[in-house]
Structure formats: C-alpha cells, structure tokens
SERO-4910 file (N, C-alpha, C, O; in steps of 0.05 Angstrom, whole numbers):
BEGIN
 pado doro    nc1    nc2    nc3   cac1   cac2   cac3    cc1    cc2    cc3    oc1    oc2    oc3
  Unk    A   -514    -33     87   -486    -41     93   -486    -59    118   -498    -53    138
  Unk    A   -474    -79    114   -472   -102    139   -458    -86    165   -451    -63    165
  Unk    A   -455   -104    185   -433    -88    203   -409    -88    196   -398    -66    193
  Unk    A   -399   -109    192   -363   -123    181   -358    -99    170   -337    -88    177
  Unk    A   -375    -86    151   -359    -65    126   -369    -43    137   -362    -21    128
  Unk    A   -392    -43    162   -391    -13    173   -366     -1    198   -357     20    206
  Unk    A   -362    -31    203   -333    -21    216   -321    -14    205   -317     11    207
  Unk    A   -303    -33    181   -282    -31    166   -278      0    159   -257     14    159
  Unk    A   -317     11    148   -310     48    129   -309     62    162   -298     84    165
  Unk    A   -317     52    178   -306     78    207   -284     72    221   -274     86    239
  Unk    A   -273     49    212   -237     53    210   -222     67    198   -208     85    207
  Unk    A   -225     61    180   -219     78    152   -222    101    160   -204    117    164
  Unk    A   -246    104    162   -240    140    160   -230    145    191   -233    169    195
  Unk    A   -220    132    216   -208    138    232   -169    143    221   -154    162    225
  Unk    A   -167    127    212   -136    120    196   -145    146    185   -151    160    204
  Unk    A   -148    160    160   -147    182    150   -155    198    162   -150    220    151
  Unk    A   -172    202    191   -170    226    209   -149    235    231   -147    255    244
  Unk    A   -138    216    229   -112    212    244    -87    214    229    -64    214    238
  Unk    A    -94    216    201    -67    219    183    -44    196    193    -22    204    198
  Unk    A    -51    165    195    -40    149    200    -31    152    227    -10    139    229
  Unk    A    -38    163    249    -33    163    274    -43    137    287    -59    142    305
  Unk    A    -39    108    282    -52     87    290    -65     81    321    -81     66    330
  Unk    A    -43    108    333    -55     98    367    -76    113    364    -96    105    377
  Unk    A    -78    130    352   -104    147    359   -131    125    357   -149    128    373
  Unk    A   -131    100    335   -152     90    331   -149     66    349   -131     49    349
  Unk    A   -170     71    364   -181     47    382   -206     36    378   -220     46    360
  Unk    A   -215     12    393   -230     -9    390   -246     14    402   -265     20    387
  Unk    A   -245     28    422   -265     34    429   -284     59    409   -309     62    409
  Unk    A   -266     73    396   -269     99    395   -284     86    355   -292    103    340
  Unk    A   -283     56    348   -290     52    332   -316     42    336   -336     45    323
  Unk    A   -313     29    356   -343     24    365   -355     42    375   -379     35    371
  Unk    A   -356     60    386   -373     83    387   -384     88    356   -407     81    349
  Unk    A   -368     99    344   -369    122    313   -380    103    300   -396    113    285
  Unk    A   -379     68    298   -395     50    287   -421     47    298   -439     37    285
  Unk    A   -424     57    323   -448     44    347   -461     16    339   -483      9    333
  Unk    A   -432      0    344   -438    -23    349   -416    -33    380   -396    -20    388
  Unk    A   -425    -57    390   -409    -69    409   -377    -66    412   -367    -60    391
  Unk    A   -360    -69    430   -346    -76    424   -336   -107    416   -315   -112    405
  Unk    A   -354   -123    424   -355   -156    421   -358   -159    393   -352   -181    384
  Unk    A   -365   -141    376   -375   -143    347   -344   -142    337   -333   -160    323
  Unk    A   -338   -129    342   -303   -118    326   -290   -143    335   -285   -157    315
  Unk    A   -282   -155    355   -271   -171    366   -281   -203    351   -265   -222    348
  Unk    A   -304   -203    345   -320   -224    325   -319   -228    304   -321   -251    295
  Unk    A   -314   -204    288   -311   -202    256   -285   -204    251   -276   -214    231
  Unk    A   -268   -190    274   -235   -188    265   -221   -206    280   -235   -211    300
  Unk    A   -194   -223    281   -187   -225    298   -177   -214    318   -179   -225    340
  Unk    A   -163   -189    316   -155   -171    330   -163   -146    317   -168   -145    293
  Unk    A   -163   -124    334   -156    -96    329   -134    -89    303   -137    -74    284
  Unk    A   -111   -106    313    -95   -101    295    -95   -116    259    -80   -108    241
  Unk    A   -112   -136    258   -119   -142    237   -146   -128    221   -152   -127    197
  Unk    A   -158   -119    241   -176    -89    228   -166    -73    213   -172    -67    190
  Unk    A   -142    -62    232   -130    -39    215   -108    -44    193   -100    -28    176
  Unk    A    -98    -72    199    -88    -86    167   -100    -91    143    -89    -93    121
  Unk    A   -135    -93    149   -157   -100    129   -161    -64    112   -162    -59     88
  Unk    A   -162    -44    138   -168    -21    120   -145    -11    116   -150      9    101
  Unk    A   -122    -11    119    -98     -6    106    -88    -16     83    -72     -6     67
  Unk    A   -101    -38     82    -91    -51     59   -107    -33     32    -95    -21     14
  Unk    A   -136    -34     35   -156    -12     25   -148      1     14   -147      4    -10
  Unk    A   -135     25     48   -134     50     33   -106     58     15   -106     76     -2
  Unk    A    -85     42     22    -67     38     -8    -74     26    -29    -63     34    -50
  Unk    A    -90      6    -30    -91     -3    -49   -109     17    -68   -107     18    -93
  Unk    A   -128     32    -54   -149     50    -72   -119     80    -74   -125    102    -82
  Unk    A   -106     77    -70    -77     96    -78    -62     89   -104    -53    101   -123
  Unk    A    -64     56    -94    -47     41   -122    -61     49   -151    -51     59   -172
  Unk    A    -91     41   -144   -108     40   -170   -107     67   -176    -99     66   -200
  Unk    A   -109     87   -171   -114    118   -171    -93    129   -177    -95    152   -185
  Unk    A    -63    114   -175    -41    124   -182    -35    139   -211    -56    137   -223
  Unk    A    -24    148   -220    -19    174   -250      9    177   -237     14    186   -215
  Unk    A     26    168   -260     48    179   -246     60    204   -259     63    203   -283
  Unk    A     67    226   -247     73    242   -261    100    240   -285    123    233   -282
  Unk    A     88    247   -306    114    241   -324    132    262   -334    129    285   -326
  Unk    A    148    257   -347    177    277   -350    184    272   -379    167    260   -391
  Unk    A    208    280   -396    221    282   -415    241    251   -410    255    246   -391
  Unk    A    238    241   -424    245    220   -429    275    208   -448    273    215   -471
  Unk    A    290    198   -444    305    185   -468    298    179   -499    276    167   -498
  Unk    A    305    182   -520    304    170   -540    305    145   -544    291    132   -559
  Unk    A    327    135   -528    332    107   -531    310     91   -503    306     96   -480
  Unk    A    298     65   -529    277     64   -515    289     53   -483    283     63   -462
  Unk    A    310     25   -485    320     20   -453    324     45   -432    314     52   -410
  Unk    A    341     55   -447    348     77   -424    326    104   -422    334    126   -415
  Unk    A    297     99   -430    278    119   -417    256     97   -409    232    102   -405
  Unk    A    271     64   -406    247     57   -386    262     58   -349    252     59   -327
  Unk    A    297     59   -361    309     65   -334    293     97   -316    286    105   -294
  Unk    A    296    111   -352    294    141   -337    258    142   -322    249    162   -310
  Unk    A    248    124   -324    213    121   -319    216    117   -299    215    135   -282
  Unk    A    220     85   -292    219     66   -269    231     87   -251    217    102   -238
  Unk    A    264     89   -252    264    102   -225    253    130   -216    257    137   -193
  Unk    A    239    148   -237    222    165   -227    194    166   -217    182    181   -201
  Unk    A    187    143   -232    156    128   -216    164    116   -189    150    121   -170
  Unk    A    189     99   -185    194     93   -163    198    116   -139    195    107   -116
  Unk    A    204    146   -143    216    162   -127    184    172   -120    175    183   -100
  Unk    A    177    168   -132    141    182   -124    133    162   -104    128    171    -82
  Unk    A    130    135   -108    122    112    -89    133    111    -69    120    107    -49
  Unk    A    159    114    -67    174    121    -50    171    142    -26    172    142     -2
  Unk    A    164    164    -49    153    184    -30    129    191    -15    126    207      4
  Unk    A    108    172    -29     82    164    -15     98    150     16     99    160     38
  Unk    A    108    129      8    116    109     25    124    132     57    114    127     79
  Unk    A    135    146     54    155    162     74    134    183     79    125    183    103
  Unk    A    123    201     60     97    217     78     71    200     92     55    210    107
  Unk    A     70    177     83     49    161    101     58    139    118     47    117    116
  Unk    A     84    143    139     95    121    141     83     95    158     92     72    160
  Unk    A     59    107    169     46     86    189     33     65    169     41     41    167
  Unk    A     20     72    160      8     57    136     19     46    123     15     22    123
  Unk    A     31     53    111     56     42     97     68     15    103     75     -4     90
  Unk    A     66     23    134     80      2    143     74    -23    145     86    -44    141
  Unk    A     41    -17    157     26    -31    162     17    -50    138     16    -74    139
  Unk    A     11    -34    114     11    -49     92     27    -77     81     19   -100     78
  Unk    A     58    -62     77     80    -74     68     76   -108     91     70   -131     86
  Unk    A     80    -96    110     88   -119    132     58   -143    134     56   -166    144
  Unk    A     38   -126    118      9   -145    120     18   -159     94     11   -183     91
  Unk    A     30   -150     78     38   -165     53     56   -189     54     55   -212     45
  Unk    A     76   -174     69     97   -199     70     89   -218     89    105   -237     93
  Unk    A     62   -217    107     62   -238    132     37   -253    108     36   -278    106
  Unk    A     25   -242     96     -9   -251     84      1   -262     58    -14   -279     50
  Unk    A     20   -258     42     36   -270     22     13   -282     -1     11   -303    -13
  Unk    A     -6   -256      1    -28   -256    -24    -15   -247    -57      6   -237    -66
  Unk    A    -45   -258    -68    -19   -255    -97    -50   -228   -106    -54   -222   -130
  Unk    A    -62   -218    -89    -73   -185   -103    -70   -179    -73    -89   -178    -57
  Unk    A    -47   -174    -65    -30   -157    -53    -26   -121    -58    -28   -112    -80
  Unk    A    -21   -107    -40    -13    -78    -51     21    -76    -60     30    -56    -70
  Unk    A     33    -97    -54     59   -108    -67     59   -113    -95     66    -97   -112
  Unk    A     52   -136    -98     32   -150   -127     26   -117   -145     37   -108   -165
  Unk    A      0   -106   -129      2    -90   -145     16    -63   -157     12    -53   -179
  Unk    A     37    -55   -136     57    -43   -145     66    -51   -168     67    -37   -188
  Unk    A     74    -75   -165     94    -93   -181     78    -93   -209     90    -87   -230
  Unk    A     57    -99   -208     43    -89   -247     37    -63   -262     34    -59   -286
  Unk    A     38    -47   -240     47    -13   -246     72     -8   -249     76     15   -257
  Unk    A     86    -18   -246    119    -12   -250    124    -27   -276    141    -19   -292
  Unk    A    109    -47   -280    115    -62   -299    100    -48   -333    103    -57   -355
  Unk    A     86    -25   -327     70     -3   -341    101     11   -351    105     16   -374
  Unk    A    118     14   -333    140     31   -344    166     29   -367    182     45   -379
  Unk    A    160     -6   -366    180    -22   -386    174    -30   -404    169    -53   -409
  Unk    A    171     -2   -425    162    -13   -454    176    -26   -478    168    -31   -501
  Unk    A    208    -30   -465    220    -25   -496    216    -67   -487    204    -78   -469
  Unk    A    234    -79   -513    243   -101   -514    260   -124   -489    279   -139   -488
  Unk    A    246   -118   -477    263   -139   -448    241   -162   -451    217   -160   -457
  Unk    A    255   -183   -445    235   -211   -443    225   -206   -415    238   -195   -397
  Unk    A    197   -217   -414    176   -207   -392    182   -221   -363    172   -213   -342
  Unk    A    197   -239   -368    203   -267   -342    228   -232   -331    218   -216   -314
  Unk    A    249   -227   -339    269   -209   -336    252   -175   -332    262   -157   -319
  Unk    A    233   -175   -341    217   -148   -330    206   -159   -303    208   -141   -286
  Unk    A    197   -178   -296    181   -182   -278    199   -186   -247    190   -180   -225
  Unk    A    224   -199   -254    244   -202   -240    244   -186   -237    226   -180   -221
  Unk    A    267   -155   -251    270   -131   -236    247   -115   -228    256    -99   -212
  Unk    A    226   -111   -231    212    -99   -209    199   -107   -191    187    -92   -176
  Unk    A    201   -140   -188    203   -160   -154    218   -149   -148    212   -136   -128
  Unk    A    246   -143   -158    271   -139   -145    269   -118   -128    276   -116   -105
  Unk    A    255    -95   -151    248    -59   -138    238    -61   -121    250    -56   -100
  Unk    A    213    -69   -120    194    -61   -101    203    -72    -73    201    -58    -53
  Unk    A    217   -106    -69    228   -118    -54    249    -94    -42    245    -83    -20
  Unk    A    269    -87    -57    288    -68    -34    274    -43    -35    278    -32    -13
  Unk    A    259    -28    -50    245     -7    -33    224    -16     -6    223     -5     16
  Unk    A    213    -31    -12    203    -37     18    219    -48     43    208    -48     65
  Unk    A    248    -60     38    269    -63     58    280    -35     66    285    -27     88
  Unk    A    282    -21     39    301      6     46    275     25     69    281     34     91
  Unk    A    246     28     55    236     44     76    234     26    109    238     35    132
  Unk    A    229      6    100    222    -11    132    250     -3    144    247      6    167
  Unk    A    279     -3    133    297      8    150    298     35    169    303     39    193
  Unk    A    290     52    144    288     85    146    274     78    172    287     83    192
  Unk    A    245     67    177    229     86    191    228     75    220    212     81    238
  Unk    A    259     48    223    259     43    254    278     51    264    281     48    289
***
C-alpha cells in the first residue's frame, strides 16, 4: 500500500473511531497511527480538511453501494407504490443522514463544492431511481429524484445548523 492510501485507511478508520467526531481527527494523531511525517499529509492533500473530504466521501459512498433498503407492503397501483417506495427509502437515507451528521455533512457539501458526476449525490440519485418502476418517462424520473435528494440535503444541511 502506497502512503496516499495509507493515510487515507488511518483516516478512515479515525472518522469511524470517532463516530464522526471530526475534531477528534487531527493531522497529528494521523500521522502518528500512519507513522508517516506530518509534511507527507500536507503533500498528498491539500489540506487536512480535504483528507477528510476524500475519506468521507469513501466511507458513504461504501454505505451507498451496501445500501438494501428495507422494504414494506406496497400499493397495487403501480404509481402510487413507487410514491409509497421512494418516500420510505428516502426516510431511511434521511435517517442515515441525521445519525451520522458530521459526515454527512462533510460529504453533501464535498459534493456540492466538487460538482462530480460519481458523486455520493449522483449516487443516491440512481438508487432512488431503483424505486420508480411503473411507467414515468425517464427525463421526469430523473428530475424528481434531483429534485429529492436536492431538498433532502437542503432540509438536513438546515436541521443540523
């Protein structure tokens, strides 16, 4: 393993030992647990705080892929049990979103500044799009769950300042 990605996994696993407590993870306390420099971190990343944008992004995104959403009893009619889907898949993401809020945050806001198209946005947005099976033209599926994921990530970024 190079250094770049031996920082990155003793970030990482600082972020998950900290249960998203971001101050806890410092430059320093990663360069120790990496035993490398601190000039090394400062070299590979631009900042500290784009470190922990790089393994944040990660460790949601290895959330996104891993996702199963739990499912329920459904509508007959196929529109109204992709309503009854979406917003129950949404209340789960949602609820990730709010028990991990540092991360979360950190993610969302690396998304909207980094305006990548394999994003953890992006990928929300093709998992939601898993939920809309009946007959909607795809330009109009794709719209509304830009739309979703767009105000759930306004609505939590509100909640959590």
């Amino acid at each position: 393993m190079n250094q770049r990605e031996k920082i990155i996994e003793v970030t990482t696993e600082l972020i998950i030992e900290s249960q998203g407590d971001l101050s806890q993870v410092t430059a320093r306390k990663i360069a120790n647990r990496a035993e490398v420099g601190l000039g090394l971190i400062h070299y590979h990343f631009e900042s500290k705080d784009q470190l922990i944008t790089e393994c944040v992004q990660r460790i949601i995104n290895k959330e996104i892929r891993t996702f199963v959403p739990q499912d329920t009893e459904y509508s007959d009619n196929p529109i109204e049990a992709d309503k009854q889907r979406l917003a129950y898949w949404a209340k789960q993401v949602f609820n990730f979103f709010y028990a991990n809020k540092s991360i979360s945050r950190v993610s969302i806001l690396g998304d909207l500044q980094n305006n990548l198209t394999n994003s953890n946005s992006e990928d929300t947005q093709r998992g939601f799009l898993r939920a809309l099976t009946s007959d909607i033209d795809d330009e109009k599926k794709k719209f509304m769950i830009f739309s979703l994921v767009s105000i759930m990530q306004a609505a939590f970024y509100k909640i959590i300042q």
